[in-house]
C-alpha positions in Angstrom: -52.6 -195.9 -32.7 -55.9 -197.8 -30.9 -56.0 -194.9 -28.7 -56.0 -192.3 -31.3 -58.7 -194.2 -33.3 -61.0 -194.7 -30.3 -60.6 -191.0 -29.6 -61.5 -189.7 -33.2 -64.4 -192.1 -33.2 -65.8 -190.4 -29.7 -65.3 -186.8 -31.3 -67.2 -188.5 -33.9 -69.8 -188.9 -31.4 -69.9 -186.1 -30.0 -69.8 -183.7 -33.1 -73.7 -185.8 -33.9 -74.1 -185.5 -30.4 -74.1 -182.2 -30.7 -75.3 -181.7 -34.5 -78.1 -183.2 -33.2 -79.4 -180.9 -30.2 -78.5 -178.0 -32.4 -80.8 -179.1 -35.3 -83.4 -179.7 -32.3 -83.7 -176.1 -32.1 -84.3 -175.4 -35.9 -86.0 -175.6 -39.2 -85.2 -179.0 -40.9 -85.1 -176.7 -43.9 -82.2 -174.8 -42.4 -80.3 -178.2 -40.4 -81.5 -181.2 -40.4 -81.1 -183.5 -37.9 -78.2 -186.6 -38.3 -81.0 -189.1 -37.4 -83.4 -187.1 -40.3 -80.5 -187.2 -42.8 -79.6 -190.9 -41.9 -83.3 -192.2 -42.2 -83.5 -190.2 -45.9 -80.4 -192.2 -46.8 -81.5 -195.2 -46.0 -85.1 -195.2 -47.4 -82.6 -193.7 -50.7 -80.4 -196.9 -51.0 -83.1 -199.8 -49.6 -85.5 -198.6 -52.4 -83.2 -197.8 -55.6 -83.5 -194.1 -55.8 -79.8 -193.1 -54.8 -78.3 -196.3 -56.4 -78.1 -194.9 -60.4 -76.9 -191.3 -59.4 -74.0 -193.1 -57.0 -73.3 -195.7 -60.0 -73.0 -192.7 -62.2 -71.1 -190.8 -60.1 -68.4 -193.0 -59.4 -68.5 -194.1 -62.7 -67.1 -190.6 -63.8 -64.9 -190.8 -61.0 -63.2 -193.8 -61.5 -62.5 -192.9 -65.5 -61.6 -189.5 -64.7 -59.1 -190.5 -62.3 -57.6 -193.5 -64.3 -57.2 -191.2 -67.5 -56.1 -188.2 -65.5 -53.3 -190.5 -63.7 -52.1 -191.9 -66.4 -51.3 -188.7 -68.5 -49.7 -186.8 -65.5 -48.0 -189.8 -64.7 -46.3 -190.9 -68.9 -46.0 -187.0 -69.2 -44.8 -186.4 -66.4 -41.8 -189.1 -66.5 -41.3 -187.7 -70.0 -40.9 -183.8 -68.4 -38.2 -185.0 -65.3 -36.6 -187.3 -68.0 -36.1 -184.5 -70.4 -35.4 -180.8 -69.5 -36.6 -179.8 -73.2 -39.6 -180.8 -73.0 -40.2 -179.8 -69.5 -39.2 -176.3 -70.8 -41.3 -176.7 -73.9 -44.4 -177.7 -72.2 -44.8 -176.2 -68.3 -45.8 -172.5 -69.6 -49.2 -174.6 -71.4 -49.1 -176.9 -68.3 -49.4 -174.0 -66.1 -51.6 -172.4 -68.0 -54.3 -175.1 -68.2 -54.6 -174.9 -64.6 -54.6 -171.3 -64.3 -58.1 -171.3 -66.0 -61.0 -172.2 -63.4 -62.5 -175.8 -64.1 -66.3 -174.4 -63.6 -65.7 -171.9 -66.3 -64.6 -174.3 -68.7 -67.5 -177.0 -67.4 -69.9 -175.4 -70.1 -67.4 -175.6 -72.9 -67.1 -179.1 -72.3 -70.6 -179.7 -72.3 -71.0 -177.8 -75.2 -68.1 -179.7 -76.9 -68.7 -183.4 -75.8 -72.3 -183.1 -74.7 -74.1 -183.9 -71.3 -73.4 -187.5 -71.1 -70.6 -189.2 -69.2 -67.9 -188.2 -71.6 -67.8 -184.5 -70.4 -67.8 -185.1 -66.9 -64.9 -187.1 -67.7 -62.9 -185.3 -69.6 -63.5 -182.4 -66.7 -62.5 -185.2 -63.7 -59.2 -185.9 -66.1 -58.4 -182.3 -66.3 -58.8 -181.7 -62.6 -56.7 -185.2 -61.6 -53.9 -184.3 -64.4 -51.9 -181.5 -62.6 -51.2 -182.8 -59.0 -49.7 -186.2 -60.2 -47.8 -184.4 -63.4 -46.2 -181.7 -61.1 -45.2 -184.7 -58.4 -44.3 -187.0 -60.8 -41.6 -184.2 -62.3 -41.1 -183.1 -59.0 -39.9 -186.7 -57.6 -37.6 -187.3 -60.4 -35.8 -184.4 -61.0 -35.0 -185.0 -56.7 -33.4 -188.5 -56.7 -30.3 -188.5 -54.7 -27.5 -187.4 -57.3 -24.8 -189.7 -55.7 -27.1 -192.7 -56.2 -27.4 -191.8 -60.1 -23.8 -191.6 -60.4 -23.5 -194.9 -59.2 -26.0 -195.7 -61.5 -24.1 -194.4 -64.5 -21.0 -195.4 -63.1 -22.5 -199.6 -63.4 -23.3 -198.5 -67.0 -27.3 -198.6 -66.2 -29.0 -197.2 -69.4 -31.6 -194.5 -68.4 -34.3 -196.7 -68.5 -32.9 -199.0 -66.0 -32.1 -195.7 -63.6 -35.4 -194.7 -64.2 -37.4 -197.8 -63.8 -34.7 -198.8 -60.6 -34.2 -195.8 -59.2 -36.1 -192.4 -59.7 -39.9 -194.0 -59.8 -39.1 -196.2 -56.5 -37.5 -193.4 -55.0 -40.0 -190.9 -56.0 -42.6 -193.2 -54.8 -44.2 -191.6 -51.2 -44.0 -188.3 -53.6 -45.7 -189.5 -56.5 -48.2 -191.3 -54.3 -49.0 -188.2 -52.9 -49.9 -186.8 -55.8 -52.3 -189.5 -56.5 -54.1 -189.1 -53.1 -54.9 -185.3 -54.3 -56.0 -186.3 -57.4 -58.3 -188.7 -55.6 -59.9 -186.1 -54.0 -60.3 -183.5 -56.7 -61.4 -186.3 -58.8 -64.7 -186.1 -57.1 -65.1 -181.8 -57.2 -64.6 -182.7 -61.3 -67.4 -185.1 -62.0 -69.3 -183.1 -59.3 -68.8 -179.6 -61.1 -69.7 -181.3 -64.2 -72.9 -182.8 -62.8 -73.8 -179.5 -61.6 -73.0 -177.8 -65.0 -74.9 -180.2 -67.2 -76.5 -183.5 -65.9 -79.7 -185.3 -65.2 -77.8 -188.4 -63.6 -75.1 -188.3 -60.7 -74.9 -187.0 -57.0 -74.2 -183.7 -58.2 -77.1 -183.4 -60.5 -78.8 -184.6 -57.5 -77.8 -181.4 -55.4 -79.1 -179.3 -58.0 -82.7 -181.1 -57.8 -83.0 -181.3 -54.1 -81.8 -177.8 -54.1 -84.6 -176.8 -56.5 -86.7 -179.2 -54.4 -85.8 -177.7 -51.2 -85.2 -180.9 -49.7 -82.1 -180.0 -47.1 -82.0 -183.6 -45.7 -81.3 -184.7 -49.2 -78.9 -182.4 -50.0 -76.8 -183.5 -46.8 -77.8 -187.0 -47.7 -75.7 -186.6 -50.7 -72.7 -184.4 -49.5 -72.2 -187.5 -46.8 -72.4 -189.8 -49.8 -69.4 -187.8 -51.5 -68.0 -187.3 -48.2 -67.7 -191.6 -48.1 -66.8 -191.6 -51.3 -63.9 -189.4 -51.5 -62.9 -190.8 -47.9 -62.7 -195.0 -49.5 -60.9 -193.7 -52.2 -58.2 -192.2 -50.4 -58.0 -195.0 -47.8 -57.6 -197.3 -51.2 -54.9 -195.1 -52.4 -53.3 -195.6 -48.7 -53.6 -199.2 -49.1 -52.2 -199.0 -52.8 -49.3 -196.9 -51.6 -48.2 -199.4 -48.7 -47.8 -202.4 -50.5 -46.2 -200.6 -53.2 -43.5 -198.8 -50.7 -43.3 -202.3 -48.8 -40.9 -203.8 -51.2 -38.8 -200.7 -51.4 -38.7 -200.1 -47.8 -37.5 -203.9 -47.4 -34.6 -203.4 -50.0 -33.4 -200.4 -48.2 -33.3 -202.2 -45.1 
């Protein structure tokens, strides 16, 4: 595992290695150098100026995400738990999705104006889906023979689903979670770009209009980190969570 990580770090290396003798040979306006980008980050962070749009921005992230998770997740328990309802409600699932998020953006910011709370609602929207469809996904899998022991103990079906289908459809549900994580960030991000004056997005938008292209990458490695400690969190989440389980198996 050492070995793989020393390796991806040298391709690491050698992808600004090259990056760097590349954007040697060009306008700054078309590639800007690593070093170039690296020095407008820092003189970003050490003087304030990138520190309210990244506050922002994971600000809409974070609430997206949490209210996103939590409706895929109680909604979808409540579709594997209960085929009517999973009947009743995937066509409008499905169909919520089916619409593009950017072409709704302006609806929102129309509806819910272009604060926080649109951004929001748009980073909930985008986070809902993955976890809803796993979540249904995960329980409606659990090993049959294990929920006829289940009901042959006399477990009610909130003990088989509290002790059985959610630990069980953990790794699946978390997986779920680490997409959301990710389109969590393309939400508040479309939103910004839609309607903003605060975030990394609206940022993108002014150093586009500015045609500052070492800002722009500044930013996109911003979101890059962003979206990169999020997952690892989720990683982290999804280990000690699965620990317990994997020990009970064993």
């Amino acid at each position: 595992m050492k070995s793989f990580r020393i390796y991806s770090f040298l391709l690491f290396v050698c992808l600004l290695l090259g990056w760097e003798l590349l954007a040697s040979s060009m306008s700054e306006l078309v590639l800007p150098a690593p070093s170039v980008i690296f020095t407008v980050l820092w003189e970003g962070i050490t003087t304030g100026y990138l520190l309210p749009h990244i506050y922002r921005t994971t600000l809409e992230v974070g609430f997206g995400l949490f209210c996103g998770s939590v409706l895929g997740l109680l909604i979808g328990i409540l579709m594997g738990e209960f085929e009517f309802l999973r009947r009743l409600l995937q066509p409008y699932v499905i169909a919520s999705q089916a619409v593009p998020k950017l072409a709704l953006a302006p609806l929102f910011i129309l509806w819910f104006g272009f604060g926080m709370t649109s951004k929001v609602v748009i980073t909930t929207l985008v986070c809902f889906f993955p976890l809803l469809e796993n979540t249904v996904t995960a329980i409606q899998q659990t090993d049959p023979n294990k929920k006829e022991l289940f009901r042959v103990l006399g477990a009610s079906r909130w003990q088989t689903l509290v002790h059985l289908k959610l630990p069980a459809g953990l790794p699946s549900i978390m997986s779920g979670f680490r997409v959301a994580v990710i389109l969590a960030i393309v939400g508040a991000v479309v939103g910004e770009f839609i309607g903003g004056s605060e975030g990394l997005g609206a940022l993108i938008i002014a150093s586009q209009g500015m045609m500052d292209t070492p800002l722009m990458f500044g930013i996109l490695i911003l979101l890059t980190v962003l979206g990169m400690s999020l997952y690892e969190i989720v990683n982290v989440v999804e280990k000690l969570l699965i620990k317990p389980y994997s020990k009970g198996k064993k």
